[in-house]
N, C-alpha and C positions, 0 to 999 in steps of 0.2 A: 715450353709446351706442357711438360707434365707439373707445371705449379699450376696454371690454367686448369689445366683440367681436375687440379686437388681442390682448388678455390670454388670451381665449380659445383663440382660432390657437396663441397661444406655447406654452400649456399643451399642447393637441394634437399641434401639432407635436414637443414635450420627448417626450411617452407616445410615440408613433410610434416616435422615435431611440431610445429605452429599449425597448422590444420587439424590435427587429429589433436591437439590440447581445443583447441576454440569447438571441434565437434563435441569435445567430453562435455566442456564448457557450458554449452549449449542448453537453456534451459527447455522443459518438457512442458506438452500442455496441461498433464495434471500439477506441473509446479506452478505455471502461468496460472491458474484457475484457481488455485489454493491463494495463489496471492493476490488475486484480483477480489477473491470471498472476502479475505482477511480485510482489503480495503474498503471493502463493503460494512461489513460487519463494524470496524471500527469507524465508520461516519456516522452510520444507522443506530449502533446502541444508545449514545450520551441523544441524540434526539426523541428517542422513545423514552428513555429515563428521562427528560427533563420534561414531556407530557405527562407522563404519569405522575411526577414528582408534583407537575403544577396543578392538575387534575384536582390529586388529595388536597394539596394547600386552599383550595377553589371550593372546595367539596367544604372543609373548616371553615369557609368566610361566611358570613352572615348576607342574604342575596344573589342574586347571579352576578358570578363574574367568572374571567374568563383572564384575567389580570397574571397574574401568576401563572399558567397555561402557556400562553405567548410567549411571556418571557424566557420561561424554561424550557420552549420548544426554539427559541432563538438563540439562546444559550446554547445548548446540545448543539443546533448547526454550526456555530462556530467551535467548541470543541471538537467534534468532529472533521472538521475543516484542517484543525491544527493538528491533530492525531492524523490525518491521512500525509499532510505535508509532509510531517518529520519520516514518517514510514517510508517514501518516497525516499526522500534526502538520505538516507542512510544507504 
């Protein structure tokens, strides 16, 4: 009867410890928002830099074009792409 009721405590006491660690645990909204910015910002920069990148290079060609622009706004979205992945994955 009194191992039962030592086993029991122990078990009690383990849930307790494991509650109050996964509360600590527990992320907050300005961490949530901090990291949802973060995965913003790293999809959004490399596609703004590679408009701008192709912009100038567009700007240098001889004619309209729009050639380099594209590209390097296509480029970016997949950088971006792969920058958000790995952020994730870790």
């Amino acid at each position: 009867m009194m191992n039962q009721q030592q086993q029991l405590r122990k078990q009690v006491e383990q849930q307790a410890r494991r509650m109050k660690q996964a509360e600590q645990d527990r992320p907050t909204l300005i961490g949530q928002t901090i990291y949802i910015g973060t995965l913003g910002l790293m999809f959004v920069l490399p596609v703004v830099g590679g408009a701008y990148l192709g912009r100038w290079f567009d700007a240098m060609a001889s004619g309209y074009s729009i050639r380099w622009t594209i590209s390097l706004i296509l480029l970016g979205v997949f950088i971006g792409m792969f920058n958000v992945y790995y952020i994730i994955k870790e």
